[in-house]
C-alpha positions in Angstrom: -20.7 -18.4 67.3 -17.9 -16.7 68.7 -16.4 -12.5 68.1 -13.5 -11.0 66.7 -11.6 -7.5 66.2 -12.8 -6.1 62.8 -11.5 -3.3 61.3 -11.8 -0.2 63.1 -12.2 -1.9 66.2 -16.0 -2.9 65.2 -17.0 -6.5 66.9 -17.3 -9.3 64.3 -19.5 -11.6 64.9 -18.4 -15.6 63.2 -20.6 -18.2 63.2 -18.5 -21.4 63.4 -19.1 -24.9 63.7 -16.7 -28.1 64.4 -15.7 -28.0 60.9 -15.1 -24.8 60.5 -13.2 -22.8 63.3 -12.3 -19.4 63.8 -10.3 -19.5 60.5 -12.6 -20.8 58.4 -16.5 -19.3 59.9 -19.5 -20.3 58.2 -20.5 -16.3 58.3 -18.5 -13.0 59.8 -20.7 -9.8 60.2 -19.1 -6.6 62.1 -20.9 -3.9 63.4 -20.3 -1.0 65.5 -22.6 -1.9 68.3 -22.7 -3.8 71.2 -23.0 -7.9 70.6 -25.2 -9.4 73.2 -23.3 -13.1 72.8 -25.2 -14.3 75.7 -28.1 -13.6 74.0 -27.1 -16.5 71.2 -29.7 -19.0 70.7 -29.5 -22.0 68.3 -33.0 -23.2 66.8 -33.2 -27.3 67.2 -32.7 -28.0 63.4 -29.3 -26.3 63.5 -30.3 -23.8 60.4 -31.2 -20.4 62.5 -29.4 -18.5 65.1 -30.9 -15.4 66.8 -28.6 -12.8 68.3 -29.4 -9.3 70.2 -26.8 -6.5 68.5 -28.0 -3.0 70.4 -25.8 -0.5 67.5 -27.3 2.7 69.5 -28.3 3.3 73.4 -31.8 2.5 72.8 -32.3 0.3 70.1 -31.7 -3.4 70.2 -32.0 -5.4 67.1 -32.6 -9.0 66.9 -29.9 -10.1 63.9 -31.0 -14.3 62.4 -28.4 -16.3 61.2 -30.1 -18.9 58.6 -28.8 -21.5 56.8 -29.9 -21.5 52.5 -28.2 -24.7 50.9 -24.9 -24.8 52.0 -24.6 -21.2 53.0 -25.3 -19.0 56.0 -27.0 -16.1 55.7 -27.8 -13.3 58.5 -30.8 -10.6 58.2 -31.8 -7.5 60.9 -35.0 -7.2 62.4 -35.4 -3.7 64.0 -37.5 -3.0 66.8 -40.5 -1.3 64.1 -39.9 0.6 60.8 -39.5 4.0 62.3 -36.8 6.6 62.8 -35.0 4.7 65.7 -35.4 6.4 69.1 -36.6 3.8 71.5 -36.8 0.2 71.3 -36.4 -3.3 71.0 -36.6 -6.5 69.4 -36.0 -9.7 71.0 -36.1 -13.6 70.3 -39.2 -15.0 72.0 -39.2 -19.1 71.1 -38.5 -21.5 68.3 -41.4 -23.2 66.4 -40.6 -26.6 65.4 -39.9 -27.3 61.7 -37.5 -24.5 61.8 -39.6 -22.1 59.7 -40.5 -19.9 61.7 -39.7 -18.2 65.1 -41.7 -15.9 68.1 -40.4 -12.3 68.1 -41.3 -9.4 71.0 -40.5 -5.9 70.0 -41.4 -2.7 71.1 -40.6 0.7 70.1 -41.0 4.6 70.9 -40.7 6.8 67.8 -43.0 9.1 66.0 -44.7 10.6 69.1 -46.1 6.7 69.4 -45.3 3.4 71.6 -45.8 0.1 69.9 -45.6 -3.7 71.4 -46.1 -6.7 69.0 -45.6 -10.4 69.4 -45.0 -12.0 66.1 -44.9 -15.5 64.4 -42.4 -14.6 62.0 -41.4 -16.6 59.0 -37.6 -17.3 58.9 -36.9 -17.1 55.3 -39.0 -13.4 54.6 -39.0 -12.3 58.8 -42.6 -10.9 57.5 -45.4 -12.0 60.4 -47.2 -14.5 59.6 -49.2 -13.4 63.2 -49.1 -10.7 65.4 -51.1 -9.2 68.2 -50.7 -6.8 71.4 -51.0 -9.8 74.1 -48.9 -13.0 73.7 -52.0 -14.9 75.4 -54.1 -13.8 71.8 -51.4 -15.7 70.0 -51.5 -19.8 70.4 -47.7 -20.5 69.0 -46.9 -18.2 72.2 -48.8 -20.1 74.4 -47.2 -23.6 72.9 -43.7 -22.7 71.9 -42.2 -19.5 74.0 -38.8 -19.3 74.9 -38.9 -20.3 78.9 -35.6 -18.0 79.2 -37.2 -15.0 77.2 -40.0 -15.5 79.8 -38.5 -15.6 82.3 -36.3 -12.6 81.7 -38.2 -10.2 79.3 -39.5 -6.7 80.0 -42.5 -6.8 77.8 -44.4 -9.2 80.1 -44.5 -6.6 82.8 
């Protein structure tokens, strides 16, 4: 995964592999936010990437790169389904199988705060679980993200 100039000045994002460089990527997506590149993490399979894009001051979406067949798709997860005002949504862990993935988010909007962690499925990004606590949630217990851990704000 690497970034380019799009038009407009907007960050593109290019997934590429060995085979296919800067010239040829798998996948370009631009957007008008911020691109979190450090943020890139690749699931053990090799068919999903997850990548923080924050496109306003307070609102950071968690954008998954997934391979269908032979082509790469990418999908946004917001932080909730609300009129953006607050919030979050970051990448929490890989479950093996590459089917699914552990999601944080947390979001102000609508006179309401609301935290979920999520075992999300990778092909709909619907929850297959979700609770308040991570500890209420086995897949979090097995399979977080040591890094997210380490370095999220939700836990606190």
């Amino acid at each position: 995964q690497t970034t380019a100039r799009g038009p407009v000045v907007s960050p593109c994002i290019l997934l590429v592999d060995a085979k296919n460089g800067v010239q040829r990527p798998l996948l370009r997506r631009c957007t008008y936010g911020i691109v979190w590149t450090e943020s890139a993490t690749l699931n053990r399979e090799g068919t999903a990437l997850a990548l923080a894009v924050q496109p306003a001051d307070s609102w950071r979406e968690l954008w998954l790169f997934r391979k269908e067949g032979n082509a790469w798709t990418v999908r946004v997860l917001p932080p909730a389904a609300i009129l953006p005002e607050v919030g979050y949504a970051e990448f929490a862990g890989w479950i093996p199988g590459g089917a699914q993935m552990l999601v944080a988010r947390e979001a102000y909007g609508e006179g309401k705060v609301r935290r979920n962690f999520e075992l999300l499925r990778l092909d709909t990004l619907s929850p297959v679980k979700q609770a308040s606590d991570p500890g209420a949630l086995s897949a979090f217990q097995r399979w977080q993200d040591p890094a997210w851990k380490r370095a999220t704000l939700s836990l606190r």
